[in-house]
C-alpha positions in Angstrom: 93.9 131.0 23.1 96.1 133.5 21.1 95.8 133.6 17.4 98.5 135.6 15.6 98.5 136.7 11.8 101.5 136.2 10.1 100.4 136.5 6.3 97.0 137.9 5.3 97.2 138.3 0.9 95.7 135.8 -1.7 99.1 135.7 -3.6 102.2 137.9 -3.0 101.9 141.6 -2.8 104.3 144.3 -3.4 106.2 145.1 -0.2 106.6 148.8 -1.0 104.8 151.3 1.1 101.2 151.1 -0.7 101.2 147.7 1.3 103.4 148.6 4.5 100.6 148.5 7.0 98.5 145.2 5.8 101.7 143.4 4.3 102.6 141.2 1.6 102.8 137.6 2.8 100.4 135.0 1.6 98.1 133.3 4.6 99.9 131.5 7.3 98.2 131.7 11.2 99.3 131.0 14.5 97.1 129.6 17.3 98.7 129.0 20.7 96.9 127.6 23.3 96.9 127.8 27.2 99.2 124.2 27.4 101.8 125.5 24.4 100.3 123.9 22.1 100.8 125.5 18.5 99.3 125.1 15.1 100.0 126.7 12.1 97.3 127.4 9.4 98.2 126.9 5.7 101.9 127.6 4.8 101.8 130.9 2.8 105.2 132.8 2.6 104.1 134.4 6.4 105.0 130.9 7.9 108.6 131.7 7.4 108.6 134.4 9.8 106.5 131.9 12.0 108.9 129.5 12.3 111.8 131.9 13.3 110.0 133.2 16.4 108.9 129.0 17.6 111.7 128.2 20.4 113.8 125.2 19.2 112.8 123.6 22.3 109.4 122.8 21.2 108.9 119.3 20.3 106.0 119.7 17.8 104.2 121.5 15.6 101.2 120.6 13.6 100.3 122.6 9.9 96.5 123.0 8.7 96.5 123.3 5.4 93.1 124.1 3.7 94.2 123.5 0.1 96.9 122.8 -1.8 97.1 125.9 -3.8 100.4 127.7 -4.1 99.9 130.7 -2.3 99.1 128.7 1.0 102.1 125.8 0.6 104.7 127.9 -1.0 106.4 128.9 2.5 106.5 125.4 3.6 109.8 124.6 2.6 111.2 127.8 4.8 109.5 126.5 7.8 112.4 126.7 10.3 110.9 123.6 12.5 111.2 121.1 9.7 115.6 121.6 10.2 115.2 120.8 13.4 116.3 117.3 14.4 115.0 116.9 17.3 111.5 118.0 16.5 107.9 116.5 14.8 106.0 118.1 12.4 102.3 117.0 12.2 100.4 118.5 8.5 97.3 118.0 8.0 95.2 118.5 4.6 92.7 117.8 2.6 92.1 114.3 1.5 91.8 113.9 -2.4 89.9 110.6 -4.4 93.1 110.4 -6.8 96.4 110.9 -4.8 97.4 111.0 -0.8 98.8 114.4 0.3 102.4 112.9 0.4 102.1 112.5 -3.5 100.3 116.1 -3.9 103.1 117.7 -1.6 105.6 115.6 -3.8 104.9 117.8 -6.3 106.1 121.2 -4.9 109.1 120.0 -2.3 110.9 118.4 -4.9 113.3 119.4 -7.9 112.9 121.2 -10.1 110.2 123.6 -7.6 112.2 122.5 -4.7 115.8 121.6 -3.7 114.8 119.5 -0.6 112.2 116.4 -0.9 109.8 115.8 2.1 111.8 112.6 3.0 115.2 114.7 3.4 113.7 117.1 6.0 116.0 116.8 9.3 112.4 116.7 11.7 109.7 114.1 11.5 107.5 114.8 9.4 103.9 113.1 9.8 101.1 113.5 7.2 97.7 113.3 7.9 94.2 113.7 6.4 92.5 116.9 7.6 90.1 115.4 10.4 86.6 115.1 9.4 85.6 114.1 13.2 86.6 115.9 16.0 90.5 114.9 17.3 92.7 116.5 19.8 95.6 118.2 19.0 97.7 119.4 22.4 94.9 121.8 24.3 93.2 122.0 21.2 89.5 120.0 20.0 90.2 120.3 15.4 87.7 119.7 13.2 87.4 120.5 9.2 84.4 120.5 6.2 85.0 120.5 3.3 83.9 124.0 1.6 83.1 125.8 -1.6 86.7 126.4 -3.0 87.8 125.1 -6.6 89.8 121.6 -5.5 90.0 119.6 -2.9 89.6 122.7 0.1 89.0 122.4 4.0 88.0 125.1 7.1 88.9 124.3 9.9 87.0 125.1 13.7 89.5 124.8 16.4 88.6 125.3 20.1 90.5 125.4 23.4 90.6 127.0 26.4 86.8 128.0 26.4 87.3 129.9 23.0 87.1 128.7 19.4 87.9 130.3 15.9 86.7 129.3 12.7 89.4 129.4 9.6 87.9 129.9 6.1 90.4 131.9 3.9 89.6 131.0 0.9 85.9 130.4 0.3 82.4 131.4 -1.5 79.5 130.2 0.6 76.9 132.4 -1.7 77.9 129.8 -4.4 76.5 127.0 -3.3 73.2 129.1 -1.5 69.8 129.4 -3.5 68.8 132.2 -1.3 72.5 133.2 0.0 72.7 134.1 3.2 69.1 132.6 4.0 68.9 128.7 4.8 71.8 128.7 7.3 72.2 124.8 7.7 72.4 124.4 3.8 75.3 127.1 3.3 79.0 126.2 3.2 80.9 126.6 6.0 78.0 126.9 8.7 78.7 124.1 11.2 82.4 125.0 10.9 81.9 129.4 11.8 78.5 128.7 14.4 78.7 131.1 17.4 82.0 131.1 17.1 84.3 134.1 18.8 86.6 134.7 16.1 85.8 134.1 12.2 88.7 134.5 9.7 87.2 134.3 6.4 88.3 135.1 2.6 87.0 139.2 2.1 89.2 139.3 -1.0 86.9 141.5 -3.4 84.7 144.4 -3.4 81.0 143.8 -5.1 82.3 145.2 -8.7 85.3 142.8 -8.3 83.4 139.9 -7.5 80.8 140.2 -10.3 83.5 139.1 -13.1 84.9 136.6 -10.2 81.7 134.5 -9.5 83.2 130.7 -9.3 86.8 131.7 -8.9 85.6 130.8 -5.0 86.2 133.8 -2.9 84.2 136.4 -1.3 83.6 139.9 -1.2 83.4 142.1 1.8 79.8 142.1 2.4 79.0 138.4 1.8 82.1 137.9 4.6 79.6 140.1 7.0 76.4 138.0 5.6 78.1 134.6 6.3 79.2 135.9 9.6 76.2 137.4 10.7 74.4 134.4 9.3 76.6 132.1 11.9 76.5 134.8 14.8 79.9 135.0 15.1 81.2 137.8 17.4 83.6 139.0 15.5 85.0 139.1 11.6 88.4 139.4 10.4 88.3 140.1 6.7 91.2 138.0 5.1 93.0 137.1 2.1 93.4 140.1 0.7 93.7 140.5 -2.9 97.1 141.1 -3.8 96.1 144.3 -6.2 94.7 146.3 -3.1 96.4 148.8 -1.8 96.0 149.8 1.9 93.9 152.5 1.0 92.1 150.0 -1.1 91.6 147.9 2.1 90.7 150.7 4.5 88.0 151.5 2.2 86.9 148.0 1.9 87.3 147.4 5.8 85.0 150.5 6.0 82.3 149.2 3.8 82.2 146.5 5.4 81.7 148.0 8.5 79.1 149.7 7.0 77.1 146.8 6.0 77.3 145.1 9.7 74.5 144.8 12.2 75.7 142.1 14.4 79.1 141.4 14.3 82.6 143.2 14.7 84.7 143.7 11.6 88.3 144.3 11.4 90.7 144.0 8.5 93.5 141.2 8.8 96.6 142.9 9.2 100.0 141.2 9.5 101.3 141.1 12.9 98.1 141.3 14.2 96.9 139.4 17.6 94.0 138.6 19.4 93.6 137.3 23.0 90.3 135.5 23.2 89.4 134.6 26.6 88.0 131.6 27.8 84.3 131.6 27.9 
């Protein structure tokens, strides 16, 4: 399994050089298994450049979204696949008690936010609810929970090839802990980030940051390590990077971070990143 990072901010980030080595696009993910199968995670502005390096001759393409939030749906309508006739695109997102994610979508690819509806898109397009149970997707076993994360919001655990990842960009498991990180089966996100080999999770603040922050429903850098520690992951990529911080800002974080590890590997998403993770 391959898992590429194509957007790694919280909302869009100055491109200038304070920013040139993590970038400035909002989350978007590619996992590739063995077979050529290839999913995208959420639809931030990074799933543009995505869809310009997918061959035309691939016949599908399925899109995890966690939530519905701008900053992970506002590339969707630059998603090269979706002008492509001969192709399908599968997305998948949260389910919501009011309104079916064809309405919620509605909202954004449409006038006056959008000059091309859903139903004018050259590929098909197939909506789903994010799966709750286990399904099979190409080479790949999905499954998402539903996680602390104002609205309707999903992470997803995906597995193939004798590898799995866990995706939880935008998250706050200490919120919903008593005794955060104790009481592992109780905390947000657990089942989904178990033992897995590669955890990207929401690292967007440092520990002042977070104090004013507490319900906005991210982490800092330390309670990324906690949770991941707390699942025995082997190894953390800090994400969703809060569009404010510099890379200086981040190398400092990533370092702190680092600091505060026992058990687990730490890196710092950066765009353009990749990771090989072998099977077994």
């Amino acid at each position: 399994m391959i898992v590429r990072l194509w957007g790694t901010r919280g909302s869009l980030a100055s491109s200038g050089p304070d920013t040139a080595g993590y970038g400035g696009n909002t989350a978007s993910v590619e996992v590739h298994s063995a077979d050529g199968t290839i999913l995208a995670l959420d639809a931030g502005t990074g799933i543009r450049r995505l869809g310009a390096v997918i061959d035309p001759a691939v016949e599908r393409v399925d899109v995890l979204l966690t939530h519905l939030h701008m900053d992970h749906i506002q590339g969707l309508g630059f998603f090269a696949p979706f002008f492509r006739r001969a192709g399908e695109v599968h997305v998948w997102g949260p389910a919501s008690v009011t309104t079916d994610l064809r309405t919620r979508l509605t909202r954004y690819l449409s006038p006056p936010l959008f000059p091309v509806r859903i139903r004018d898109l050259d590929a098909r397009v197939v909506l789903h609810d994010a799966p709750e149970e286990p399904i099979t997707i190409g080479g790949f076993e999905v499954v998402a929970r539903h996680v602390i994360h104002p609205g309707p919001t999903v992470g997803y655990r995906i597995s193939a090839d004798g590898a799995s990842i866990a995706y939880l960009p935008d998250h706050e498991p200490a919120l919903g802990a008593r005794r955060f990180p104790e009481g592992p089966r109780l905390t947000s996100g657990f089942d989904l980030a178990s033992g897995v080999d590669l955890l990207i999770h929401d690292g967007q603040y440092s520990d002042d940051e977070l104090a004013s922050r507490i319900g906005w429903g991210h982490s800092s850098v330390r309670e990324a390590v906690a949770f991941g520690e707390l699942a025995n992951a082997h190894q953390l990529v800090l994400f969703h990077h809060d569009p404010s911080h510099s890379d200086a800002v981040l190398d400092g974080l990533t370092a702190l971070a680092r600091a505060s590890a026992t058990t687990i590997k730490v890196v710092a998403g950066r765009e353009g990143d990749q990771y090989e993770l072998p099977g077994g």
